[in-house]
N, C-alpha and C positions, 0 to 999 in steps of 0.2 A: 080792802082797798076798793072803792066805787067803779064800777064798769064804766061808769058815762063822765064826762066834766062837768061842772057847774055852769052857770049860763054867765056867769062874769069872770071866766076866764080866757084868756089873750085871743085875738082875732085869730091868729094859729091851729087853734083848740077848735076852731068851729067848724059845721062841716062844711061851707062856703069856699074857706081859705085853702085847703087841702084840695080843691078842683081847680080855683084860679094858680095857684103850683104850679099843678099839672100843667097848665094849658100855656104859661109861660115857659117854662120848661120844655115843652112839645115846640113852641114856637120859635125860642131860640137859639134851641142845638140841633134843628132843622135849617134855619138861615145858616147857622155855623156851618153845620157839612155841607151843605148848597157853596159857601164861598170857599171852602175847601175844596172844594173837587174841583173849581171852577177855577182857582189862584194855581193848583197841585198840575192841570192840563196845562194852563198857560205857561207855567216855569217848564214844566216837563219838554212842550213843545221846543220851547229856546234854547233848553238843554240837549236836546235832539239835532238840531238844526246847529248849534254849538259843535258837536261833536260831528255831526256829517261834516262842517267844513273842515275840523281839523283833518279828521281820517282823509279826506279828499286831496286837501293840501301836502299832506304829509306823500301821502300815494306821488301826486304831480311831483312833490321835491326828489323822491325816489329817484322814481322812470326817470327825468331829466340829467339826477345825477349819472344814471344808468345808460343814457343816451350820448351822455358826453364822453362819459369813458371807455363806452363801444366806440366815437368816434377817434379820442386823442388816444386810442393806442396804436390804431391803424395810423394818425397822421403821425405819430413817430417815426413809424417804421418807415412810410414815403418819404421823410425830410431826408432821412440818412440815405437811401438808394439816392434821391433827386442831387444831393451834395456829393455823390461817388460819381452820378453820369455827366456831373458838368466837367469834371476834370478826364475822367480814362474813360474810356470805352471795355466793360468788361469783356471776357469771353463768356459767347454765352452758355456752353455747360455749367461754368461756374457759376454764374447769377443765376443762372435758370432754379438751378440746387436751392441756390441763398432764398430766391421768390417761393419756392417751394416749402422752404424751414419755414418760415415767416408765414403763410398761409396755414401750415398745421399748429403754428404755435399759436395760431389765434384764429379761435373758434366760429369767429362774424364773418370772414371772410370766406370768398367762394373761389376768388383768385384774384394774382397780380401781377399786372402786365406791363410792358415799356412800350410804346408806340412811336415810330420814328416820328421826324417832320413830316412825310407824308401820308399819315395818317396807317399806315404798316405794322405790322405786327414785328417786332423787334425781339424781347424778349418776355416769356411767361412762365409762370408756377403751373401752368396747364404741359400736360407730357406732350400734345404736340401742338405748334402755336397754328392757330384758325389764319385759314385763306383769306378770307374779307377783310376789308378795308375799314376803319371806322371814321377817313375824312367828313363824314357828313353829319358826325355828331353833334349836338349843341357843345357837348366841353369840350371836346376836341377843337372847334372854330374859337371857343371862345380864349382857352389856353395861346393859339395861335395868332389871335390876335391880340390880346392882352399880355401887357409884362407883369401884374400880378402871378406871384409866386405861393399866393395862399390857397389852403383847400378850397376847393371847391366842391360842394353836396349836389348833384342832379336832382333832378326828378324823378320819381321811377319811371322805370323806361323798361321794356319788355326784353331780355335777355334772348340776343340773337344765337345762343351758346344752349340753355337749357330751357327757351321758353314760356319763364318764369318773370316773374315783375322784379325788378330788379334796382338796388339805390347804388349809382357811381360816384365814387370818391373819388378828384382827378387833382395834379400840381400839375403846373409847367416845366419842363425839364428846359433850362436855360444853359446854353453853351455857356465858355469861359471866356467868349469874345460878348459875351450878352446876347445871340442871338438863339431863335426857337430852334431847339433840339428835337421836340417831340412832347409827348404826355405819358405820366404815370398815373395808371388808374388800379383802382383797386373796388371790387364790386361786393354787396353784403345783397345777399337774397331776402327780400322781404319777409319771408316764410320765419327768418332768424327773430326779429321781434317779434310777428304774429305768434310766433310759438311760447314767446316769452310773456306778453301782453296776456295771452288767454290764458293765462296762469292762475289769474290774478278773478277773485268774484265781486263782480262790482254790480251785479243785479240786474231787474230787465229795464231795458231802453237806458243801461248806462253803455260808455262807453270808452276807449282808451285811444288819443291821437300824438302821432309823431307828422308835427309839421314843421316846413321851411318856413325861416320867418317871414318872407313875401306873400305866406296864406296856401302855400302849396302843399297837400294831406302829402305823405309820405307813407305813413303807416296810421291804417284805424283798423281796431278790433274793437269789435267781431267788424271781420273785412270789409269794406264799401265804402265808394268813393274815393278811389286810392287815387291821388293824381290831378282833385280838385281843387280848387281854387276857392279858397275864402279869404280872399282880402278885403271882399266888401260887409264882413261877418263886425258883427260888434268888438269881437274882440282883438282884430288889426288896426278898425278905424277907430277907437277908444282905448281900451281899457289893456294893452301892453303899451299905450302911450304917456298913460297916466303909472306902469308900476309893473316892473318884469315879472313881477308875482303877485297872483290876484287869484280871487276867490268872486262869483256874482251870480244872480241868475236868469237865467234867459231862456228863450223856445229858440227849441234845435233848426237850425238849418236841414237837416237832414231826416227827423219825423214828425218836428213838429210840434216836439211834448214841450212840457214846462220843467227845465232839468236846472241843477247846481253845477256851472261849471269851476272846477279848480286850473290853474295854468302857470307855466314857471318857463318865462326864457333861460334857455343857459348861457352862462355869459361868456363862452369858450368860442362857440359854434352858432351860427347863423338857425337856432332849430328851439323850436317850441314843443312841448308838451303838455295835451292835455289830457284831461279827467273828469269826465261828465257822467252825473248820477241824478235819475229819474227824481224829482220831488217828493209823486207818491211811494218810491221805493225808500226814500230815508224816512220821512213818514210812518211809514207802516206799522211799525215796532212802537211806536209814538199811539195811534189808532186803535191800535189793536189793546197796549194797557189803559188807555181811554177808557173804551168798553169794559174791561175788569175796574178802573177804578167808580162808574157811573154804576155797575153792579152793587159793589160795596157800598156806595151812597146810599141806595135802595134799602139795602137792609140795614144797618146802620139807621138809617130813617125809621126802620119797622120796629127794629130793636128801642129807639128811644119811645115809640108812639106806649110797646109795653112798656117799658121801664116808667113810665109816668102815668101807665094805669096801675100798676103797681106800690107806686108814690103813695097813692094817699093811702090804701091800707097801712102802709108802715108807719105813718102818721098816730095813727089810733093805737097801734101798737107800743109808739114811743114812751109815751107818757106812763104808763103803767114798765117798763124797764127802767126809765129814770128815775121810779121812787124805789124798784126792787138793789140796784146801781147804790144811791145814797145809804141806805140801808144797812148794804154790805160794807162799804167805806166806811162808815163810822163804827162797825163794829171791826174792823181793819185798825184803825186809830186807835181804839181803845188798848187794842194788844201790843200792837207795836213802840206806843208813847209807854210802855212799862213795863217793857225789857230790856238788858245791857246791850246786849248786840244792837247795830246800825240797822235801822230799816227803811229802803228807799223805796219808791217806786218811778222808774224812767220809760219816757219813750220809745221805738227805735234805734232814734236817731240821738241818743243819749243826751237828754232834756231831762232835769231831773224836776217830778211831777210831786214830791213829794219827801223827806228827808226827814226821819224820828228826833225828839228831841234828843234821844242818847247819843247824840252825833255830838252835843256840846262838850259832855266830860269827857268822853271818851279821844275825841281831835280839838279841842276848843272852837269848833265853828258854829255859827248858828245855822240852825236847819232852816229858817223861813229868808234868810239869805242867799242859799246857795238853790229855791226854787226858781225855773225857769233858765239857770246855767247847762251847761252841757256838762256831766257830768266828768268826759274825758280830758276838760279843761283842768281838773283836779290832778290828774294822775300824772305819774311822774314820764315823762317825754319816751324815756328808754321802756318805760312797760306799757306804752299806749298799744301797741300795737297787737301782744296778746289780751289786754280786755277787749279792744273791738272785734277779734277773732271770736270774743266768747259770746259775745251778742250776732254774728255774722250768721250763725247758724243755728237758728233757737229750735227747744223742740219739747213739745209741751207733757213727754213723758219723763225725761231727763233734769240732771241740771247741772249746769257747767261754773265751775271751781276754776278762779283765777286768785293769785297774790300779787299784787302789785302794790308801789310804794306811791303814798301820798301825804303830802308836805300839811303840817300842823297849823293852827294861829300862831305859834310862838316860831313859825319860819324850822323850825325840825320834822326830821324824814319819819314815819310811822309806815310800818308794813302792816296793811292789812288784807285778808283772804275773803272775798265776796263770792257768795252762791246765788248765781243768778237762775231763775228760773222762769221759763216763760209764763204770762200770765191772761194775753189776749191777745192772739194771733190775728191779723187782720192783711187785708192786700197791698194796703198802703202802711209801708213802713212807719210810716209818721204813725200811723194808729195802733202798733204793736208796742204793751204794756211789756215789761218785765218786772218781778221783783228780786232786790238782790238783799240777802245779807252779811251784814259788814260785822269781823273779829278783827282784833286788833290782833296781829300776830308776832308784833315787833320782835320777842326776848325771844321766844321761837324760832325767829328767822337768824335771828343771832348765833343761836347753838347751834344752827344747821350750815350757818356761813363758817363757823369755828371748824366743825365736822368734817366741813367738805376742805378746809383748808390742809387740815391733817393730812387727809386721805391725799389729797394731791401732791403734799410732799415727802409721802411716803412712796408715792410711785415713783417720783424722781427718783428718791434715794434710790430705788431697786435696781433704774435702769442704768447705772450714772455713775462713772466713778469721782467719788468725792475730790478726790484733788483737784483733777485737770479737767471735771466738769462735762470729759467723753461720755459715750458709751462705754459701758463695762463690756466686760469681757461674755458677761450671759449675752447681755442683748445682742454683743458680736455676733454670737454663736446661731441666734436663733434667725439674726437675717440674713447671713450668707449663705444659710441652708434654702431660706424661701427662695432669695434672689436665684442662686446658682441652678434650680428646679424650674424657674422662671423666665428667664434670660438665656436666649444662645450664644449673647456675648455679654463676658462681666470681665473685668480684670481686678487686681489686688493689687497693694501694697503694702509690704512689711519693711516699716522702719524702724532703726535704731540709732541710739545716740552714743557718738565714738567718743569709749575713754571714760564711761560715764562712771566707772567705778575708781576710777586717779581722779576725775572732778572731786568727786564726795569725798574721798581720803584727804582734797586739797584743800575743798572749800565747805565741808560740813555737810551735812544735811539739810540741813535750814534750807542754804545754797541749793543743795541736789530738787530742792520740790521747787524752788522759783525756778530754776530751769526747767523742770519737767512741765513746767506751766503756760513759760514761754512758749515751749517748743510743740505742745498741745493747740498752744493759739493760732498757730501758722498752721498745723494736719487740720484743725477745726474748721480754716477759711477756705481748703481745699474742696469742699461741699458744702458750702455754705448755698443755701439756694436748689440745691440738687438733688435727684434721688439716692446720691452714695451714703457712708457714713462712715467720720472718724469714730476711732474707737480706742482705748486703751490695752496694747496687747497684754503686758502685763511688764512690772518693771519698770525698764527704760525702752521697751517696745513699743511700739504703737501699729496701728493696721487702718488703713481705708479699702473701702471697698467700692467700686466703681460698675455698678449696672449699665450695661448698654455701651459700654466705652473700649476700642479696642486696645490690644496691649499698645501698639506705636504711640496711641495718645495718652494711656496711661503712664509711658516711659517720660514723655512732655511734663505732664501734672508732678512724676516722682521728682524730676528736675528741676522744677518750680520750687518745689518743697524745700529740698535740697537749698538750692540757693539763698530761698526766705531764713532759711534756719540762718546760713554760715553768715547771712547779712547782717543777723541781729548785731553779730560781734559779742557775744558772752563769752569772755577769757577761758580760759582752760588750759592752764599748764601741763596737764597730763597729756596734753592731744600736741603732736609733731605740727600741727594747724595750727597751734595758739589760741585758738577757738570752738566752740562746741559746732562739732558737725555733726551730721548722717547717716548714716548708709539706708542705699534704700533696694530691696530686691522686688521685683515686678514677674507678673504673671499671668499671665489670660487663660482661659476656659478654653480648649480645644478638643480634636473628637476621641482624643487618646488621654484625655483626663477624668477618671474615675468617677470622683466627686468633688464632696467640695472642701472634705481631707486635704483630699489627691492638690489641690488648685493652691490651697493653704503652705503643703509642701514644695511643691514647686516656689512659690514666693521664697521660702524659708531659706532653699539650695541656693535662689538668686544675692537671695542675701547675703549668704557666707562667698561667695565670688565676689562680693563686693568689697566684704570686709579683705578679701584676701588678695585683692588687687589695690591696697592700698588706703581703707573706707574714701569717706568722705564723696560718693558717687550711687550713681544709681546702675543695677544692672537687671537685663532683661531676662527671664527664663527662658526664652527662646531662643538665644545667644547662645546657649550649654549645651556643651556635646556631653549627653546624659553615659556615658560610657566614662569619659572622664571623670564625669561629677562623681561616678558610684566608685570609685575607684582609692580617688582622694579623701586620707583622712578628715577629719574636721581640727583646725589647727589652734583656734584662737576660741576664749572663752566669753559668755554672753556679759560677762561684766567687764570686759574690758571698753 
């Protein structure tokens, strides 16, 4: 093979074109990652800014709900004192107690007091009521002169009691002639949200505010400015006029910065809440992968500059693989166009690249037909799933054996067994070759479906008693030992059918198995669904077994049974019933039961109480005074 190309071959081949490549290549998957990084920042940033307003929003909708149901629990409690003092006049130990319950059962409050008309301390949750007077206060006058009966919020106001900043809660106490009684006030220490608000990390120069709606701060944390006034702030003179809930951004009143404010009137309470976070603090996390992603530009950039010095070496390389490539293909063809087995070669992504002619006699299809199909479009729907498995994990030391069935030219199902094996593993799926070969295994598959049919009906036979289609008596044996080992609670049933041997003297045999069949079909629906099992005891016995189920509800289930049988109405002139019934004895596993003999026995003694109280009933083992039972013969025989 020549080391150099000829001079008349494709502009490709020359060593011109393998640099101009390059240099396109250098040039446009540099613009590429240039508007990548650049498109990746700009969604990232929205994304950012997306998610601060929700988080912020969300935060405001909290606190506010948070805010209103600190307030409306307190204004319950006042509505009911303020409806008690318009009519009676309590005594005040007893209210003083009641203001006391109601202060400890709600956590916001510091205390709660009655203040006569002149401004007096009347009655309090405090152990002794304060000397001073509180005439001079704003809700006090304002109570006093107004017949509003609605809460009213202060301002915080410096707590003449502890010192402390303090938010008052006050109603009007209205006589029953209409006139001013006095005021009920109820005080929450500001300390109560600040303690709650600092909970919460909202970053630096963010910040958290409870205000009145006239712009009056009430609570801001981290603490400051408690008591100011911002109604000339943007978001009094705008934007809670435009939408009780808003989200915007603005420079703080308070330092100045450029912040995201969130905010949410509550529609309960005269009180705003807000939620302010610093620009550059939602930002940051934005900035910061910025930087990592402008890194990765970088090299990425570096990595194509090699990849596209590299380029044109592999150039010179090509040409001399694409003749050693052909080469091998055709002496591939050779062998494959002239053997019975199917020889295919597919892609990955199951594309078939290639299909032997033996593909014609062997399924009637043409092989130059079915190139460029996917090859799983062949196979039969129920076995796609393990040929893809067989390709899912290739491996170029192995090779993996699937049979699946695919449908003929003449519309008939052919089984056949392909040995795929890998053949050019590559990064890109689409590039990764396999070859499979295909046996026709139809008549094969056939013996082994006949095979396995046997064998599956020979287990039935084993486990199964042929009439009534139970479990036999082994299988009995061998689950009530697992379950009873297994289970701390199992109960049994052992039934019999009354009279069954005057049935058969009445009505035949024939007769005697269509009863035993019926009566199998009703113990069979008893666990139908469930982990128990009917069984065949043997005879005209039968036996379920009930894991997990105590005797009381197994006593249920026996009586169910019971019923279903005497429902069918199968005559039976042998039987005082005029119909085939029951008996059914019950028993449960308890700590003085042996095994699962001992459990079996028990059922057994239930049964003969039953038969001996007349059949047709179910009786419980736990009903028997075991002293009696050992005592009494056994009277009546199992074929009766």
């Amino acid at each position: 093979m020549p080391d150099h190309v000829p001079a008349t071959s494709t502009p490709l081949s020359r060593p011109i074109a393998p640099i101009m490549i390059a240099a396109f290549l250098v040039l446009a998957t540099s613009a590429c990652v240039l508007e990548i990084v650049v498109w990746k920042a700009l969604g990232a940033k929205a994304a950012t800014l997306d998610h601060g307003q929700t988080t912020t929003q969300n935060l405001a909708h909290s606190l506010a709900e948070h805010a209103s149901h600190t307030i409306q629990s307190v204004d319950i409690a006042m509505s009911g004192i303020v409806e008690l003092l318009k009519y009676r006049t309590p005594l005040p130990e007893r209210l003083n107690s009641f203001l006391a319950d109601t202060v400890s059962a709600l956590p916001q409050l510091y205390e709660i007091s009655v203040l006569d008309a002149d401004g007096a301390w009347q009655y309090s949750s405090l152990a002794e009521l304060p000397r001073y007077d509180t005439a001079d206060r704003d809700y006090f006058i304002y109570h006093r002169d107004a017949p509003d009966t609605a809460l009213k919020i202060s301002r915080p106001v410096k707590s003449r009691l502890t010192g402390r900043m303090t938010i008052v809660l006050s109603k009007r106490v209205t006589r029953q002639d209409g006139g001013f009684g006095g005021v009920l006030i109820a005080t929450i220490d500001c300390d109560y949200f600040n303690a709650f608000y600092n909970g919460f990390q909202f970053g630096p120069g963010g910040a958290i505010g409870l205000l009145r709606n006239d712009g009056i701060v009430l609570i801001r944390a981290p603490s400051a400015n408690i008591g100011a006034d911002l109604s000339k702030t943007e978001l009094f003179t705008k934007q809670i006029g435009l939408s009780p809930v808003g989200y915007y951004r603005t420079i703080s009143s308070f330092d100045g910065k450029v912040k995201y404010l969130g905010y949410e009137e509550t529609p309960q309470y005269p009180l705003v809440v807000t939620v302010a976070r610093s620009e550059s603090e939602i930002l940051s996390s934005w900035r910061a992968a910025l930087r990592t992603d402008a890194l990765v530009g970088a090299m990425m950039l570096g990595l194509i500059v090699v990849s596209a010095a590299l380029l044109w070496s592999q150039f010179r390389f090509r040409r001399k693989t694409e003749r050693e490539l052909f080469e091998r293909e055709r002496r591939y063809r050779l062998l494959s166009d002239n053997i019975a087995d199917i020889v295919i070669l597919l892609e990955g992504h199951g594309t078939l690249l290639y299909v032997s002619p033996s593909v014609e006699p062997v399924l009637g299809l043409h092989g130059n037909d079915l190139i460029g199909k996917s090859c799983f479009d062949l196979v039969h729907p129920d076995d796609k799933e393990r040929v893809l498995a067989a390709t899912a994990q290739p491996s170029a030391d192995s090779t993996n054996t699937v049979a699946f069935r695919i449908a003929r030219a003449d519309r008939s199902i052919a089984w056949v067994e392909i040995r795929l094996k890998l053949a050019s593993e590559q990064d890109d799926r689409g590039q990764t070759k396999f070859v499979g070969v295909l046996r026709d295994i139809t008549q094969r598959k056939m013996m082994e479906d006949e095979l396995t049919s046997l064998n599956t009906r020979l287990a039935q036979l084993a486990t199964t008693d042929g009439l009534t289609g139970l479990s036999n008596r082994r299988t009995f044996d061998g689950f009530i030992r697992r379950e009873y080992e297994a289970c701390d609670v199992i109960s049994i049933l052992l039934i019999d059918i009354d009279y069954f041997k005057g049935y058969n003297d009445a009505y035949g045999h024939q007769a005697g198995d269509e009863c035993l069949k019926a009566v199998a079909k009703v113990i069979a629906e008893a666990t139908f669904n469930t982990s128990g099992m009917s069984a065949r005891y043997g005879g005209e016995e039968f036996v379920i077994v009930l894991p997990d189920v105590s005797e009381a509800d197994a006593l249920r289930i026996a009586e169910a049974v019971r019923l279903t049988v005497r429902a069918l109405g199968i005559p039976n002139a042998a039987s005082r019933h005029g119909s085939v019934t029951v008996s059914v004895g019950v028993s449960a596993k308890t700590e003085s039961t042996l095994d699962a003999t001992a459990l079996i026995g028990d059922a057994d003694i239930a049964l003969y109480e039953a038969k001996r109280h007349g059949r047709n009933r179910s009786f419980a083992s736990s009903a028997l005074k075991h002293s009696f039972v050992e005592q009494v013969p056994l009277q009546f025989s199992p074929d009766q």
